[in-house]
Backbone atoms as SQL, in Angstrom:
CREATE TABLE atoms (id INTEGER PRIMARY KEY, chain TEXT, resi INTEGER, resn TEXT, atom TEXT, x REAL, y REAL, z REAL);
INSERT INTO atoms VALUES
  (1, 'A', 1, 'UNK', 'N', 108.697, 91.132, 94.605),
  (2, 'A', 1, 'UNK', 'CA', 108.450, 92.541, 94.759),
  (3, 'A', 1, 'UNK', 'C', 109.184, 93.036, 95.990),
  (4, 'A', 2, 'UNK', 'N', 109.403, 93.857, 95.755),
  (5, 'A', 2, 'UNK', 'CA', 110.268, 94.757, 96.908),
  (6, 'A', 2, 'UNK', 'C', 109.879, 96.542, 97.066),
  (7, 'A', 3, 'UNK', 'N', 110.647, 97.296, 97.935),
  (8, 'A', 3, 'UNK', 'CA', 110.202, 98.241, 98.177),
  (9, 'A', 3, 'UNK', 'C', 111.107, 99.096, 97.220),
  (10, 'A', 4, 'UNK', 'N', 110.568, 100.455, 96.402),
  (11, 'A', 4, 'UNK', 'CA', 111.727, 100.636, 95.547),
  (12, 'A', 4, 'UNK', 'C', 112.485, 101.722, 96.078),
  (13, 'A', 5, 'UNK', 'N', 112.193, 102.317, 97.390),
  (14, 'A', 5, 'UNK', 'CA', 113.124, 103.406, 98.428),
  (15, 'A', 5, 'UNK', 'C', 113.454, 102.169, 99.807),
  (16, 'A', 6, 'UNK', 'N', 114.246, 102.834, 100.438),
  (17, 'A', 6, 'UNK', 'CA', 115.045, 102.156, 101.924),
  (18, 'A', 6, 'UNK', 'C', 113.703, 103.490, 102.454),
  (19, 'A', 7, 'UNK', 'N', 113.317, 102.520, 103.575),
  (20, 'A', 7, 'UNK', 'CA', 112.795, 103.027, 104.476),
  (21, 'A', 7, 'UNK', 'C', 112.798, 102.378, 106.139),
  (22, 'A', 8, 'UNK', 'N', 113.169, 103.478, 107.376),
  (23, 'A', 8, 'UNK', 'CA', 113.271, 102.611, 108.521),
  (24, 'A', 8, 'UNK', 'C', 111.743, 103.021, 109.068),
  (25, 'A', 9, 'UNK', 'N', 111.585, 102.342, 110.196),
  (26, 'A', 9, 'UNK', 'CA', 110.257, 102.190, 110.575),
  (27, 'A', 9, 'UNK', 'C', 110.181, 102.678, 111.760),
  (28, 'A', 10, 'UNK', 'N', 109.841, 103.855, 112.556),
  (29, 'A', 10, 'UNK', 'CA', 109.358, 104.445, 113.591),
  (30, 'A', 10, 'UNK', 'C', 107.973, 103.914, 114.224),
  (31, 'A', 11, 'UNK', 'N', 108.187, 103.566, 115.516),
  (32, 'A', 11, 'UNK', 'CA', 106.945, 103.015, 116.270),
  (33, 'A', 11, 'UNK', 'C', 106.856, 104.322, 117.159),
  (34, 'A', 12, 'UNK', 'N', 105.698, 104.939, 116.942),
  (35, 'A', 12, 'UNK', 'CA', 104.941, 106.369, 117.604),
  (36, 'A', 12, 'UNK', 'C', 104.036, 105.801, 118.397),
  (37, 'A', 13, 'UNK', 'N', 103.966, 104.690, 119.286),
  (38, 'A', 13, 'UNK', 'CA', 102.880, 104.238, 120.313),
  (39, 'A', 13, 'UNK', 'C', 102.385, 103.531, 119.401),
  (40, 'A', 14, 'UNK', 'N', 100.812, 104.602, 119.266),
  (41, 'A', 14, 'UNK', 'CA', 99.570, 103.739, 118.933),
  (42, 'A', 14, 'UNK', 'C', 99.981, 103.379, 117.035),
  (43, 'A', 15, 'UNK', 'N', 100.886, 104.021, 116.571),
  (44, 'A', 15, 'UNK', 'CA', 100.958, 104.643, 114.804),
  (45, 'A', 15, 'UNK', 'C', 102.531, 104.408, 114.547),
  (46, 'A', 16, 'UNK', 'N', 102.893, 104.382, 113.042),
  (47, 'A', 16, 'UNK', 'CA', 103.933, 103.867, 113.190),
  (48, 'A', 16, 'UNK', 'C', 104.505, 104.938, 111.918),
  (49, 'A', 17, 'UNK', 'N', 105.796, 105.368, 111.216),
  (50, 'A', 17, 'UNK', 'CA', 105.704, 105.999, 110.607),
  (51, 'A', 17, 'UNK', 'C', 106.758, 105.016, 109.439),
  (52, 'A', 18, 'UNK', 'N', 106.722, 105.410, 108.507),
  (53, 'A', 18, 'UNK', 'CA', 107.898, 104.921, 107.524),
  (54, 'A', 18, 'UNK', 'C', 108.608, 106.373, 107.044),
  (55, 'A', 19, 'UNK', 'N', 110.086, 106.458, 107.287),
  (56, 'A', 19, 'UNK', 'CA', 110.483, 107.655, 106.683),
  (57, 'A', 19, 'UNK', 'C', 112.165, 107.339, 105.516),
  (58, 'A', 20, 'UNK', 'N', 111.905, 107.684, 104.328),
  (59, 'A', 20, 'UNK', 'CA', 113.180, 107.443, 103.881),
  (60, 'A', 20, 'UNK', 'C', 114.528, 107.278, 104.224),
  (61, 'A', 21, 'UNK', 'N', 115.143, 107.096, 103.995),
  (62, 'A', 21, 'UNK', 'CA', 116.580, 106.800, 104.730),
  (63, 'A', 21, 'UNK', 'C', 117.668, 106.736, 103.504),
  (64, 'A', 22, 'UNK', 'N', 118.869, 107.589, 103.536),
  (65, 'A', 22, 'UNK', 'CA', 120.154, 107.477, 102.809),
  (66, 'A', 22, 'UNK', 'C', 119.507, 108.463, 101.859),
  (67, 'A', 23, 'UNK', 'N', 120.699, 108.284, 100.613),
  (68, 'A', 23, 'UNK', 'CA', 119.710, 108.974, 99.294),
  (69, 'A', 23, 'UNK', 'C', 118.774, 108.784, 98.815),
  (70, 'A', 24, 'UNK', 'N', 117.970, 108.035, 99.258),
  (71, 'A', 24, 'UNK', 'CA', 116.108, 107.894, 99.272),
  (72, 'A', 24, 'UNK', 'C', 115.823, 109.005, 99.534),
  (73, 'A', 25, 'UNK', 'N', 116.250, 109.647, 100.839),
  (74, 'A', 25, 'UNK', 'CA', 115.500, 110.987, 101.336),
  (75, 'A', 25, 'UNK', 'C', 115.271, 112.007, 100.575),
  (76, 'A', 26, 'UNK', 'N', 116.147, 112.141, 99.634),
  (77, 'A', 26, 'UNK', 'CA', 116.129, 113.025, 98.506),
  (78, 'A', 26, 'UNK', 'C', 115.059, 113.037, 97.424),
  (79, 'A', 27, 'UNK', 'N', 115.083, 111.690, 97.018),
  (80, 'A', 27, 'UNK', 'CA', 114.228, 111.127, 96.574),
  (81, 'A', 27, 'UNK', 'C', 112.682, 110.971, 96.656),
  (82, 'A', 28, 'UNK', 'N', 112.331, 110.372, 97.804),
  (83, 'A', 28, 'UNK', 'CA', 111.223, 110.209, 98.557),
  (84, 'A', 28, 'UNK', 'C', 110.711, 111.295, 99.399),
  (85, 'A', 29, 'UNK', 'N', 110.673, 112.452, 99.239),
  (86, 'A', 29, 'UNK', 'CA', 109.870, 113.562, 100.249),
  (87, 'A', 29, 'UNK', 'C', 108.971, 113.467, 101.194),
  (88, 'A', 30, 'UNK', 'N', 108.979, 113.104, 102.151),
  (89, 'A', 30, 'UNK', 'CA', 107.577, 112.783, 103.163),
  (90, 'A', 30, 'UNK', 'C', 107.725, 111.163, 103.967),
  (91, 'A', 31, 'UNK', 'N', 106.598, 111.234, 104.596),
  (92, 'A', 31, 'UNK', 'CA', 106.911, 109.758, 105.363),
  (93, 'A', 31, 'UNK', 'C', 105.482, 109.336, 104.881),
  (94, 'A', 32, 'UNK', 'N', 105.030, 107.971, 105.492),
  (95, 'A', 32, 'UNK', 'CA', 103.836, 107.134, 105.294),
  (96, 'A', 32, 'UNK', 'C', 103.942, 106.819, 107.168),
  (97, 'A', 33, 'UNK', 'N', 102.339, 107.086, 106.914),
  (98, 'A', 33, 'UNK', 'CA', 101.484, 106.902, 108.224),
  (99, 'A', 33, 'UNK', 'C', 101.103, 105.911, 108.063),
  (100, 'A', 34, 'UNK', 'N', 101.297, 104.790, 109.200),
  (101, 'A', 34, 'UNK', 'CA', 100.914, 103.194, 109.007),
  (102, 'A', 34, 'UNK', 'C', 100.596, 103.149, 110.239),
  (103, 'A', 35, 'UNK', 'N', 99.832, 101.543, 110.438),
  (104, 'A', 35, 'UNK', 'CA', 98.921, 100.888, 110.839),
  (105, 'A', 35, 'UNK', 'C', 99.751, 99.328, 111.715),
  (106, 'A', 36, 'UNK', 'N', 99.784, 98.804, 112.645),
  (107, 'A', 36, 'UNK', 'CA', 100.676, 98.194, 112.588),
  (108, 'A', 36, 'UNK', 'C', 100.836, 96.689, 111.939),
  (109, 'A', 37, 'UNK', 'N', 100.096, 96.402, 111.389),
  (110, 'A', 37, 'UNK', 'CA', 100.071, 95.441, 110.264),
  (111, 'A', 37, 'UNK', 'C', 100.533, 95.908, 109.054),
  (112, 'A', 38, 'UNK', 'N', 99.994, 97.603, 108.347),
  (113, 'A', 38, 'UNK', 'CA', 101.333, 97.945, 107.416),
  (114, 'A', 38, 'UNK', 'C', 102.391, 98.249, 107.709),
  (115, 'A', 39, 'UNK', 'N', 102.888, 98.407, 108.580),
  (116, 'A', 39, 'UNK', 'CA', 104.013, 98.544, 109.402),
  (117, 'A', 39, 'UNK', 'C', 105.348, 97.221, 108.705),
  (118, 'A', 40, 'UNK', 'N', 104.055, 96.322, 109.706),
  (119, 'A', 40, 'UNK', 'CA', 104.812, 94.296, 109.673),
  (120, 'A', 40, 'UNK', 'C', 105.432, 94.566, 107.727),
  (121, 'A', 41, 'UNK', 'N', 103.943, 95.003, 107.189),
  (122, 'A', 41, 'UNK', 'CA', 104.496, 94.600, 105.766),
  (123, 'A', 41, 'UNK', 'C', 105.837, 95.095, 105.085),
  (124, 'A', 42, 'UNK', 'N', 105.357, 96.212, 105.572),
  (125, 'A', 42, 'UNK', 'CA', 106.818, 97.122, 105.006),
  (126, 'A', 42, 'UNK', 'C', 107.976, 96.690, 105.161),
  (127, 'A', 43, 'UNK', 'N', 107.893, 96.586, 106.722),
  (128, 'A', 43, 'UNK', 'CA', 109.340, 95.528, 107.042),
  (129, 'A', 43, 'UNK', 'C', 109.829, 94.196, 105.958),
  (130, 'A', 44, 'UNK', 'N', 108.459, 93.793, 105.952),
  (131, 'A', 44, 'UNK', 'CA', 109.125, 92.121, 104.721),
  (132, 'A', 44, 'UNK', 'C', 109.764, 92.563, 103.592),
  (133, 'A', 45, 'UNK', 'N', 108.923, 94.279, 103.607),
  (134, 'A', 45, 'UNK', 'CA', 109.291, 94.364, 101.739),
  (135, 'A', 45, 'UNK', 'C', 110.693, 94.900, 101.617),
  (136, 'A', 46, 'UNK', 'N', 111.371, 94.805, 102.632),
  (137, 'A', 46, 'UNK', 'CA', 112.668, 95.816, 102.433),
  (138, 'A', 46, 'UNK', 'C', 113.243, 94.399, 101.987),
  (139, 'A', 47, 'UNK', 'N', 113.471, 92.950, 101.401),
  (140, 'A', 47, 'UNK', 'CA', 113.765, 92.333, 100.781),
  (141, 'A', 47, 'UNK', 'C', 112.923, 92.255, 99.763),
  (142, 'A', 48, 'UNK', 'N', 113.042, 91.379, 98.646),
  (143, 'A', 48, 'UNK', 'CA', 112.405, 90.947, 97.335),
  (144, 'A', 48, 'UNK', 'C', 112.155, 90.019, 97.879),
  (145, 'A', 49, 'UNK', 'N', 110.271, 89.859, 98.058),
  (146, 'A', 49, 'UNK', 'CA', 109.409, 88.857, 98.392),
  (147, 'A', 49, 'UNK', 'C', 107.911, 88.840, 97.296),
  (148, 'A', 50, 'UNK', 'N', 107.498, 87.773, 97.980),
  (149, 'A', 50, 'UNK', 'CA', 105.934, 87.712, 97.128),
  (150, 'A', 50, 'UNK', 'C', 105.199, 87.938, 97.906),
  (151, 'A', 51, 'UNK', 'N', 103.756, 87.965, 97.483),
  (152, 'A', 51, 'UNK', 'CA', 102.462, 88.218, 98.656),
  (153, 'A', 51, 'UNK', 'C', 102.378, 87.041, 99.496),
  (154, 'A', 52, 'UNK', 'N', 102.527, 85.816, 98.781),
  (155, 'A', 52, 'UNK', 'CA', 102.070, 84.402, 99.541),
  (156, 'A', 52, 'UNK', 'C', 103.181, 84.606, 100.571),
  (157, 'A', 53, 'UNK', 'N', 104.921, 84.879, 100.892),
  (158, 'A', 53, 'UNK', 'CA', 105.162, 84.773, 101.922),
  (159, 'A', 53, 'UNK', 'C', 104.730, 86.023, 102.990),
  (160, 'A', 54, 'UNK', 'N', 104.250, 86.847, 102.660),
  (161, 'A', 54, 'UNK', 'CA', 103.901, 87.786, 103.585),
  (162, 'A', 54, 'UNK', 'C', 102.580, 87.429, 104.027),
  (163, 'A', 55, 'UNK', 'N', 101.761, 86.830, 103.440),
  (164, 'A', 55, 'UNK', 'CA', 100.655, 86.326, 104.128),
  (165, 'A', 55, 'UNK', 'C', 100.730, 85.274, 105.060),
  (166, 'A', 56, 'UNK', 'N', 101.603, 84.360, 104.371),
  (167, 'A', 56, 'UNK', 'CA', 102.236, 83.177, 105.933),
  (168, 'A', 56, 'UNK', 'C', 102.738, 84.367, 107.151),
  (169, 'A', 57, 'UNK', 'N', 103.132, 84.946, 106.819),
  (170, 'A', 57, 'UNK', 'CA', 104.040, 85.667, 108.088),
  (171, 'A', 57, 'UNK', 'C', 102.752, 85.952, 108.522),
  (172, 'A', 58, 'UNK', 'N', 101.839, 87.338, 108.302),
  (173, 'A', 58, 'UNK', 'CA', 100.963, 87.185, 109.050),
  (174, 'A', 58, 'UNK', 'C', 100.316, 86.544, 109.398),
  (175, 'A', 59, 'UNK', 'N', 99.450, 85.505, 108.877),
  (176, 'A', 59, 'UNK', 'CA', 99.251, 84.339, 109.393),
  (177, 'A', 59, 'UNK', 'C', 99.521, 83.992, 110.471),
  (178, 'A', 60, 'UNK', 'N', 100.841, 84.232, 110.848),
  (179, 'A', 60, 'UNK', 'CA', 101.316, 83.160, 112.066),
  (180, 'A', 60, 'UNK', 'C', 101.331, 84.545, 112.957),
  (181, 'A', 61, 'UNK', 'N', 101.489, 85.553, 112.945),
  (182, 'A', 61, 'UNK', 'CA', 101.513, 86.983, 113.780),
  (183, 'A', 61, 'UNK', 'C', 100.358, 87.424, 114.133),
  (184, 'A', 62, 'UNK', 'N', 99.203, 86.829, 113.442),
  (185, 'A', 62, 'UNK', 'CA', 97.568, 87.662, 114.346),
  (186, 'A', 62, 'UNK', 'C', 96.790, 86.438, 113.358),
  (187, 'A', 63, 'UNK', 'N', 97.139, 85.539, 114.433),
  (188, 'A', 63, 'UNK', 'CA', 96.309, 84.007, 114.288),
  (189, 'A', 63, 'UNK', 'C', 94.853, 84.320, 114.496),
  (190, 'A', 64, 'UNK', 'N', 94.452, 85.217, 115.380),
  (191, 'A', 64, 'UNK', 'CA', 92.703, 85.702, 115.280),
  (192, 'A', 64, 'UNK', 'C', 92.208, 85.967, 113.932),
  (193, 'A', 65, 'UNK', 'N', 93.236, 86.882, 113.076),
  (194, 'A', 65, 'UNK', 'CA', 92.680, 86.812, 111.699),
  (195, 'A', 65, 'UNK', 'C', 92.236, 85.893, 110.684),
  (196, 'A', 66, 'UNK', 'N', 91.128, 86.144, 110.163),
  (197, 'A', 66, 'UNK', 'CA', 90.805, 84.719, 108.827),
  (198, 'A', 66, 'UNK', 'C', 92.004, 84.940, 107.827),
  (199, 'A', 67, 'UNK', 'N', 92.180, 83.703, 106.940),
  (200, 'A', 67, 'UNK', 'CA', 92.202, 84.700, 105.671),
  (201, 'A', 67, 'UNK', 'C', 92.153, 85.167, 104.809),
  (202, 'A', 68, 'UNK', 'N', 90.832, 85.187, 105.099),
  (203, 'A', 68, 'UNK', 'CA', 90.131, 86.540, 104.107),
  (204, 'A', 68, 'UNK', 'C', 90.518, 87.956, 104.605),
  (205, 'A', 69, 'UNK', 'N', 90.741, 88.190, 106.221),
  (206, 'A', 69, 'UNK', 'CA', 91.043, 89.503, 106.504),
  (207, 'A', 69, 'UNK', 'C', 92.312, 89.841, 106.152),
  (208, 'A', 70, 'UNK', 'N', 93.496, 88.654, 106.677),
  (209, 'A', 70, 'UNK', 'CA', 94.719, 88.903, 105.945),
  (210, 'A', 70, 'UNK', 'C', 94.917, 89.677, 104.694),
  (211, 'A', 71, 'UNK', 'N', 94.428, 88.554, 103.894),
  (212, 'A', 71, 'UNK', 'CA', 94.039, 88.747, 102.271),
  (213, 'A', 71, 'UNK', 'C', 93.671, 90.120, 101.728),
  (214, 'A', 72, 'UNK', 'N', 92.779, 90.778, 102.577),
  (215, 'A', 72, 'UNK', 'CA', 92.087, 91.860, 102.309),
  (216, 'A', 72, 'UNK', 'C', 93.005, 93.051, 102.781),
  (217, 'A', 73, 'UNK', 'N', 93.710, 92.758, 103.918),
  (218, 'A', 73, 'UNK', 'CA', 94.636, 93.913, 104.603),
  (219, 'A', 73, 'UNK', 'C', 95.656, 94.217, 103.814),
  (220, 'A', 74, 'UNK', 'N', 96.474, 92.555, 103.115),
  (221, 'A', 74, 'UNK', 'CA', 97.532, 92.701, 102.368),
  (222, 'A', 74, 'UNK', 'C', 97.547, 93.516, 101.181),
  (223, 'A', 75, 'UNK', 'N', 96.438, 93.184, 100.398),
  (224, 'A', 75, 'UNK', 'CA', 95.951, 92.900, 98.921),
  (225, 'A', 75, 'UNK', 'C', 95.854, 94.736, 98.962),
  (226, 'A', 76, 'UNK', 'N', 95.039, 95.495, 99.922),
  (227, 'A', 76, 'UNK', 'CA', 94.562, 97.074, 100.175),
  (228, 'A', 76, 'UNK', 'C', 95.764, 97.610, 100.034),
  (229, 'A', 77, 'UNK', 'N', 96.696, 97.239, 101.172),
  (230, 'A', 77, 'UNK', 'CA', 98.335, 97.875, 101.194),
  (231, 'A', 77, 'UNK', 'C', 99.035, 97.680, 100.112),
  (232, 'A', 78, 'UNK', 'N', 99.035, 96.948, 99.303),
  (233, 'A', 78, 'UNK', 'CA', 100.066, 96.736, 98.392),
  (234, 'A', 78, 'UNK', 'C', 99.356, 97.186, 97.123),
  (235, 'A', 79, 'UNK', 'N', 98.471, 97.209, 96.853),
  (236, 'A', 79, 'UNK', 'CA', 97.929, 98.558, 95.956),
  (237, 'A', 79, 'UNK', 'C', 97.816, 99.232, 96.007),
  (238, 'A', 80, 'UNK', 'N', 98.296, 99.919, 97.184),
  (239, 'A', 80, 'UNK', 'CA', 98.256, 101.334, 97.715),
  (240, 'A', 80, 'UNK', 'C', 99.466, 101.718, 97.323),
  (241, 'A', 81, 'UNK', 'N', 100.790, 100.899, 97.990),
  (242, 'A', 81, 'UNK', 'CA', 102.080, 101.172, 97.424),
  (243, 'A', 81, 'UNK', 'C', 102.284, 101.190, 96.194),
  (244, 'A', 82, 'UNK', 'N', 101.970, 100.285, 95.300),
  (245, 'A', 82, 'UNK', 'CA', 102.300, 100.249, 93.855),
  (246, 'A', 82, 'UNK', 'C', 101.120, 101.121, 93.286),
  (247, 'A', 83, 'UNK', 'N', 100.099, 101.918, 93.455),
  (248, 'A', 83, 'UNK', 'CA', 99.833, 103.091, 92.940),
  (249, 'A', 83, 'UNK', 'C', 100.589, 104.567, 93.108),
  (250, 'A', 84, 'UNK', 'N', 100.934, 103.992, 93.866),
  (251, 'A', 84, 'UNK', 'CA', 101.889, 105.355, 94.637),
  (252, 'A', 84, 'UNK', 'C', 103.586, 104.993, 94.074),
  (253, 'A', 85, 'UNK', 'N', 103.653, 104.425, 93.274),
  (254, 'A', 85, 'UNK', 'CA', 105.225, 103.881, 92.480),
  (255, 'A', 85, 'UNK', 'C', 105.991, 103.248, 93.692),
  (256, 'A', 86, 'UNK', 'N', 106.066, 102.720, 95.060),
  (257, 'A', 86, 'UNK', 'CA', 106.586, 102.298, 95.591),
  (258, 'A', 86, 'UNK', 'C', 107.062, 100.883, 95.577),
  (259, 'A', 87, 'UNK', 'N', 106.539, 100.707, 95.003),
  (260, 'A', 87, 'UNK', 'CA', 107.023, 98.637, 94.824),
  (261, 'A', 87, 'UNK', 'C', 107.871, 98.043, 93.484),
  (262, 'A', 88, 'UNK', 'N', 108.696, 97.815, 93.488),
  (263, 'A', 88, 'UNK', 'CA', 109.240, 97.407, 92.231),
  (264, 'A', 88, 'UNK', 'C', 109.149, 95.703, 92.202),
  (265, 'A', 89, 'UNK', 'N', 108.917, 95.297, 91.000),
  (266, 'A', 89, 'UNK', 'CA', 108.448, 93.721, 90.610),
  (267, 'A', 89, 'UNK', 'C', 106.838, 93.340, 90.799);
């Protein structure tokens, strides 16, 4: 799965933004308000990946987390995107 627009990633301090980029922009109208763990994800998805390697990644990036919280953070975001047509695969 991958992301099905180019998007670069703005760090606003505490918030992070995702805003289209190239002829996406045309495409994609608006930005996404993220979190900085959806942030991390977004970043992986600008290649064609699966959930299991994005969960290793976090994993190793906020070792305080179980994972079940991982699991739960990932699993929320990425049904969020692919309700919203953003994910292709």
């Amino acid at each position: 799965m991958k992301l099905k627009y180019s998007f670069t990633v703005m760090n606003m301090g505490d918030e992070f933004a995702a805003v289209p980029v190239g002829d996406d922009a045309a495409k994609f109208r608006g930005m996404l308000k993220l979190n900085k763990e959806s942030a991390d994800i977004l970043e992986f998805l600008k290649e064609d990946t699966d959930s299991a390697k994005i969960h290793e990644y976090l994993k190793g990036k906020y070792p305080d987390s179980t994972d079940d919280e991982i699991s739960q953070t990932l699993e929320k975001f990425l049904n969020t995107l692919s309700s919203e047509g953003l994910l292709i695969g």
